[in-house]
C-alpha positions as CSV (number, residue, x, y, z in Angstrom):
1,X,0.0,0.0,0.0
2,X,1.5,3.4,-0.8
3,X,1.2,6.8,0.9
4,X,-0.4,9.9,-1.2
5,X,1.3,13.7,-0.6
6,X,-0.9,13.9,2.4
7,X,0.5,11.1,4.0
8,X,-2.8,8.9,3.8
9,X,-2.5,5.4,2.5
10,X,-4.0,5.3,-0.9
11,X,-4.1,1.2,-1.8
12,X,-4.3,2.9,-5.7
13,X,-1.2,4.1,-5.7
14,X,1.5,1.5,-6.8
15,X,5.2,1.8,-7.1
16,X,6.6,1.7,-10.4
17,X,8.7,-1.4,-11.7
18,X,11.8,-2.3,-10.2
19,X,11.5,0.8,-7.2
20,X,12.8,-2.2,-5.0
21,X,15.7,-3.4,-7.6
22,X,16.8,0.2,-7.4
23,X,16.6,0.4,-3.4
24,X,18.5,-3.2,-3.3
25,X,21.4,-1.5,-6.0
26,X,21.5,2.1,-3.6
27,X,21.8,-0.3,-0.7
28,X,25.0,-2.3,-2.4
29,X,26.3,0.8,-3.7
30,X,26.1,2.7,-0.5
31,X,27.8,-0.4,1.6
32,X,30.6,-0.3,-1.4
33,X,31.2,3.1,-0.5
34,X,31.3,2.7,3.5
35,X,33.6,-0.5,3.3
36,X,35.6,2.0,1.3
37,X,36.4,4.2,4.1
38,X,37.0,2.0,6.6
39,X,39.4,-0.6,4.3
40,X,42.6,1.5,5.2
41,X,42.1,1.2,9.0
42,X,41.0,-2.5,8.5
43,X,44.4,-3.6,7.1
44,X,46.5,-1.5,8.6
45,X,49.1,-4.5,9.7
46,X,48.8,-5.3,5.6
47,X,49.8,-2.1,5.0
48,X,52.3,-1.4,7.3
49,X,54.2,-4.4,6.4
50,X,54.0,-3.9,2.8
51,X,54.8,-0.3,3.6
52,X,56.9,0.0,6.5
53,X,55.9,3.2,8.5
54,X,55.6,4.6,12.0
55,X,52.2,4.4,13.7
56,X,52.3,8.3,13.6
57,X,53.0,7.8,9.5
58,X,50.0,5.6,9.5
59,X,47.9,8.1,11.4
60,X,49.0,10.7,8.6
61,X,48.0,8.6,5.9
62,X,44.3,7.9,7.4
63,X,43.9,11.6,8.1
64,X,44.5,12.7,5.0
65,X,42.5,10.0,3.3
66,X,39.5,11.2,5.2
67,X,40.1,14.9,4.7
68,X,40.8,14.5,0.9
69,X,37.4,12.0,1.1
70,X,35.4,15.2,3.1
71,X,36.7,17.9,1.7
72,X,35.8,16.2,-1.9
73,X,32.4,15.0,-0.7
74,X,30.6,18.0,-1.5
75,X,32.1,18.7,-4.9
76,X,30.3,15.2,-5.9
77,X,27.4,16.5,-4.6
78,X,27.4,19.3,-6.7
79,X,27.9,17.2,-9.9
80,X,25.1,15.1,-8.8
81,X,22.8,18.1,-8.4
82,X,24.3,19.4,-11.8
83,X,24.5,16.5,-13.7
84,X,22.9,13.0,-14.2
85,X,22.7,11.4,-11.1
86,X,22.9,8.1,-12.3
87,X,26.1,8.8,-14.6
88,X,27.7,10.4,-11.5
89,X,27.2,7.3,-10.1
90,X,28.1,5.3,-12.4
91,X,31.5,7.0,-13.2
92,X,32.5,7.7,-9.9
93,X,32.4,4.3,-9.3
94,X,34.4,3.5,-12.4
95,X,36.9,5.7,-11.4
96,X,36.9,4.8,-7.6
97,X,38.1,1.2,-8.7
98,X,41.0,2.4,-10.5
C-alpha cells in the first residue's frame, strides 16, 4: 500500500517497476562506499608491512584520506545536483576502482 502527498495510504497508488531493484542497487552501492572508508584502517598490519611506516606515518596517511574524502564529498554532490545522477554514479564508481 503506498502513501499519497498527504501522508494517507492510498491502496491505488503502486510503485513503479523495479523501485525495489533500485533500493536493493542504492543499498550495495552505499555499503561499497562505507567498506571503502573503513578498508585503510581495516588492514593497517597489511599495509604497514608492505609499507613499513611509524604508527604516527599511519595516522598521517588515514587523516588525509578522510580529509581529501570530506573535503571532496561535497564537490560530488554538486555534480550530482548538476548533472545526471545516475552517470555520477556510475563514473565515480568507475573511477573509484582504479
Amino acid at each position: 500500500m503506498s502513501v499519497n502527498p498527504s501522508g494517507i495510504p492510498n491502496p491505488e497508488l503502486k510503485l513503479p517497476t523495479g523501485a525495489w531493484l533500485v533500493v536493493a542497487l542504492l543499498f550495495f552501492i552505499g555499503a561499497l562506499n562505507y567498506l571503502d572508508r573503513i578498508m585503510i584502517t581495516t588492514m593497517r598490519s597489511s599495509i604497514i608491512e608492505s609499507m613499513p611506516m611509524s604508527e604516527a606515518q599511519f595516522g598521517l596517511l588515514t587523516s588525509a584520506f578522510l580529509w581529501t574524502y570530506g573535503i571532496l564529498s561535497p564537490f560530488a554532490g554538486f555534480l550530482a545536483d548538476r548533472f545526471n545522477r545516475s552517470r555520477v554514479v556510475i563514473i565515480s564508481l568507475l573511477v573509484g576502482r582504479q
